[in-house]
LUMPATI-361380 format. One record per residue: residue in three letters; x, y, z of N, C-alpha, C in turn. Coordinates in steps of 0.2 Angstrom, whole numbers, plus 5000, padded with zeros to 4 digits. Layout:
N
alaXYZXYZXYZ ...
***
This chain:
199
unk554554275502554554275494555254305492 unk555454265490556154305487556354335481 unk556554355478556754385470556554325466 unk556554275463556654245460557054255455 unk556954315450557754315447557854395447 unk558454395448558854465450558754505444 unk558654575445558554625439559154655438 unk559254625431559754655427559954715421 unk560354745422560454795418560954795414 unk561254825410562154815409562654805412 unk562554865415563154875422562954845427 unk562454835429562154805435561954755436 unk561754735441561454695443561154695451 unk560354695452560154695459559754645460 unk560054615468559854555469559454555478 unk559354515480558954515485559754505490 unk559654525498560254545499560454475504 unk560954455510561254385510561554445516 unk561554405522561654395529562354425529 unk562854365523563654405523563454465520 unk563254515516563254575514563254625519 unk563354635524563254695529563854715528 unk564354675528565054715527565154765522 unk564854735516564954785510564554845511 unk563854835515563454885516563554935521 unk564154925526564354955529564755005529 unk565254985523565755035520565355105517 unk564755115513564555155511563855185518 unk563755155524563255175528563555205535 unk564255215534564755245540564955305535 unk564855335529564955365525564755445527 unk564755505532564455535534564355585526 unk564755585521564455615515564055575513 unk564055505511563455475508562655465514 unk562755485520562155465524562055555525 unk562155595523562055665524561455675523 unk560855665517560455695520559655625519 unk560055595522559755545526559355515533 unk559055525533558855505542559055465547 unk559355395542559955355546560655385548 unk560955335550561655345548561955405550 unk562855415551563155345550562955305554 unk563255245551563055175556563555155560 unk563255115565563655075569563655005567 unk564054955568564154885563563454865567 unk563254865574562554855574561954855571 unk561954935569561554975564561354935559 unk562154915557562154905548562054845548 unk562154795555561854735554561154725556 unk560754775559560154755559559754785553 unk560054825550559654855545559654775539 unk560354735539560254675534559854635538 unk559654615544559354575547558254585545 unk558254655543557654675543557454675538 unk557954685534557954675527557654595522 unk558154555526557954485526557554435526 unk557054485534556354465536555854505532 unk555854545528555454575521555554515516 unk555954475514556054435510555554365511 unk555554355518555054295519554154315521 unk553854395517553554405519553054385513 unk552454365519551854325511551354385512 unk550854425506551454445500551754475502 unk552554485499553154515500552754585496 unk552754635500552754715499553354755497 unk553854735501554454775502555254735496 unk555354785492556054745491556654775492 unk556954765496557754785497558154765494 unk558554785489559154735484559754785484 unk559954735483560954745484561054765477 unk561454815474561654845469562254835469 unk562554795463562954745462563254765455 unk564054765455564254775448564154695443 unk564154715435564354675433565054675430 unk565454605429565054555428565454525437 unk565854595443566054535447565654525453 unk565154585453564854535459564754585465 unk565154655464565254695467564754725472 unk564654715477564054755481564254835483 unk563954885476564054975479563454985480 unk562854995482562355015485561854975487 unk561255005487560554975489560155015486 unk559354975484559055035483558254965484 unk557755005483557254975488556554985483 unk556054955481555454985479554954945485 unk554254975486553954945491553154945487 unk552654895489552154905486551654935492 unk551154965492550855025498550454945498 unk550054925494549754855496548854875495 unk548654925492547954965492547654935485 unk547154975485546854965477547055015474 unk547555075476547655135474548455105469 unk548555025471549155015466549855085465 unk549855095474550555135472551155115476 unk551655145475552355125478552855175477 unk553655175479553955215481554755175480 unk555255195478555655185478556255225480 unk556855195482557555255486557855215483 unk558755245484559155205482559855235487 unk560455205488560955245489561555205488 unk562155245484562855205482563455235485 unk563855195487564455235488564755275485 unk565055305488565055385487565855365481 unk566355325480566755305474566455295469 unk565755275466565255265463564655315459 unk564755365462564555445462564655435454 unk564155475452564355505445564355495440 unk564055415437564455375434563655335433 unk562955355433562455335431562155285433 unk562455255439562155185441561655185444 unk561455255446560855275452560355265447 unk560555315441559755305436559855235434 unk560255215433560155135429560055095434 unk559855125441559455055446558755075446 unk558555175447557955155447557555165439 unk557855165438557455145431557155085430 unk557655015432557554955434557254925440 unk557154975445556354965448555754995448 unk555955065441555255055439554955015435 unk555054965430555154915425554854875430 unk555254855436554954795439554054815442 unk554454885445553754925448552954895446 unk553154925439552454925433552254875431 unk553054815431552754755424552554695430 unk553254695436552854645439552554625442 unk552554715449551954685451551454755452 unk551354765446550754795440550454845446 unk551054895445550754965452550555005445 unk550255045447549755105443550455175444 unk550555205451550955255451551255245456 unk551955275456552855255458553055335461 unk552955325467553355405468554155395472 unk554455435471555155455474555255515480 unk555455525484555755585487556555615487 unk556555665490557555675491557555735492 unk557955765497558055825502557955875496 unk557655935497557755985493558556015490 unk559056015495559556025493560055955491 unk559755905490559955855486560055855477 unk560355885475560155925466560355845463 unk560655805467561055735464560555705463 unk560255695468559655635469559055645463 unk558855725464558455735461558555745452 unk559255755448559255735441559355665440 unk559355615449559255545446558755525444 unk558255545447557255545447557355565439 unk557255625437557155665431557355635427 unk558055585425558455565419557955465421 unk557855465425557555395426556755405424 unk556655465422555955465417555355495423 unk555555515429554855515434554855615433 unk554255645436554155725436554155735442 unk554355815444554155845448553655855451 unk553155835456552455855456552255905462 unk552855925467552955975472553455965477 unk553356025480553956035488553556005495 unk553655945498553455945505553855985509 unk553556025515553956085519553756015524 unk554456025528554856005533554355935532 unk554855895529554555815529554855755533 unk555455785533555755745538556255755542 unk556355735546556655745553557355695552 unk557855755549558555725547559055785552 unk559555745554560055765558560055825564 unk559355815565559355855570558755915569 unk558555925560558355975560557655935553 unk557055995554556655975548556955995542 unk556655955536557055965529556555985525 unk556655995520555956025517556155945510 unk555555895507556055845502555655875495 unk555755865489555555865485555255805480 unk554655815478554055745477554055705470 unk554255655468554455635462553855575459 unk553555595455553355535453553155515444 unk552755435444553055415436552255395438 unk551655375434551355325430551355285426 unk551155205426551055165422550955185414 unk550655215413550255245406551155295403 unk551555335408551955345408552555325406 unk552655295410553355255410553255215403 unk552555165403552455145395552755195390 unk552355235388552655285385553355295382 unk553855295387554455295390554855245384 unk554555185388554855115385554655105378 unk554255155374553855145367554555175362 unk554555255368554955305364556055295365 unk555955205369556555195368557055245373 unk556955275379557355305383557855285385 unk558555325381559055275383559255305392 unk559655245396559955235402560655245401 unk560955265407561355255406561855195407 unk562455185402562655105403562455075398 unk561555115394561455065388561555125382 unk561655075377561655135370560755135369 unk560755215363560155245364559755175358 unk559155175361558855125359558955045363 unk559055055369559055005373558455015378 unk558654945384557855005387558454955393 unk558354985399558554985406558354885407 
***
């Protein structure tokens, strides 16, 4: 199952990702600042081509649970990140999203303005109840993207994951249905859009 139509933002655009794309995703996954406190990475062009290969075969999964998309500037087309929402597949209707841009790209709001845009898809399309996030405790970047994209803190996992050689402790992020409605009622502006728009 594929995207049907890509989720659009102002600045953005995330689309389902495409065989040629490993190039562009490899400039930002050989990035030893951008894969720091990540579990992959850096990549080897093997790496970074199997990671598009697996990605690919999510795409033709019935139902498709997993979405991997290319984070794409508007209006050229520009492939700077990826980011990912996935549905658990339960009756507990939950899911989880990441995201990652290259590190010229920093800064500049794109990260909240994508996941904001998978939680919109999260909730409206394919109708999850709760949306959680993670990101290294000493991630402070990651973690004011969760916050400004609407989700709360709900606690610290101690040693969560097994990054670069050593355990990390990540910090747990998450939004509700009922929530993020809320969100969308009271007009929270993104970034990219003026106040009174919605992601």
């Amino acid at each position: 199952m594929t995207l049907d139509t890509p989720l659009h933002t102002r600045r953005l655009t995330l689309r389902d990702f495409r065989e040629a794309d490993w190039q562009a995703v490899h400039r930002y996954a050989v990035d030893p600042e951008v894969v720091r406190y990540m579990a992959w990475g850096p990549n080897t062009e093997a790496e970074t081509q199997e990671f598009v290969r697996r990605t690919l075969e999510h795409q033709a999964a019935e139902p498709r649970r997993h979405f991997g998309l290319a984070v794409t500037l508007n209006p050229d087309g520009r492939l700077i990140g990826a980011c990912n929402i996935t549905a658990a597949g339960t009756d507990d209707r939950g899911g989880y999203i990441g995201y990652v841009l290259r590190r010229d790209h920093w800064r500049q709001g794109y990260a909240t303005e994508a996941a904001r845009a998978l939680l919109g898809f999260g909730f409206g399309s394919l109708g999850l109840h709760r949306i959680i996030a993670t990101c290294d405790t000493d991630n402070g970047a990651s973690a004011r993207v969760m916050e400004k994209a609407g989700m709360r803190r709900e606690g610290r996992l101690l040693e969560h994951k097994w990054i670069k050689g050593r355990w990390r402790d990540s910090f747990l992020y998450a939004i509700l249905d009922r929530e993020w409605d809320r969100l969308q009622t009271a007009h929270l502006p993104c970034p990219g859009h003026p106040p009174g728009t919605r992601a």
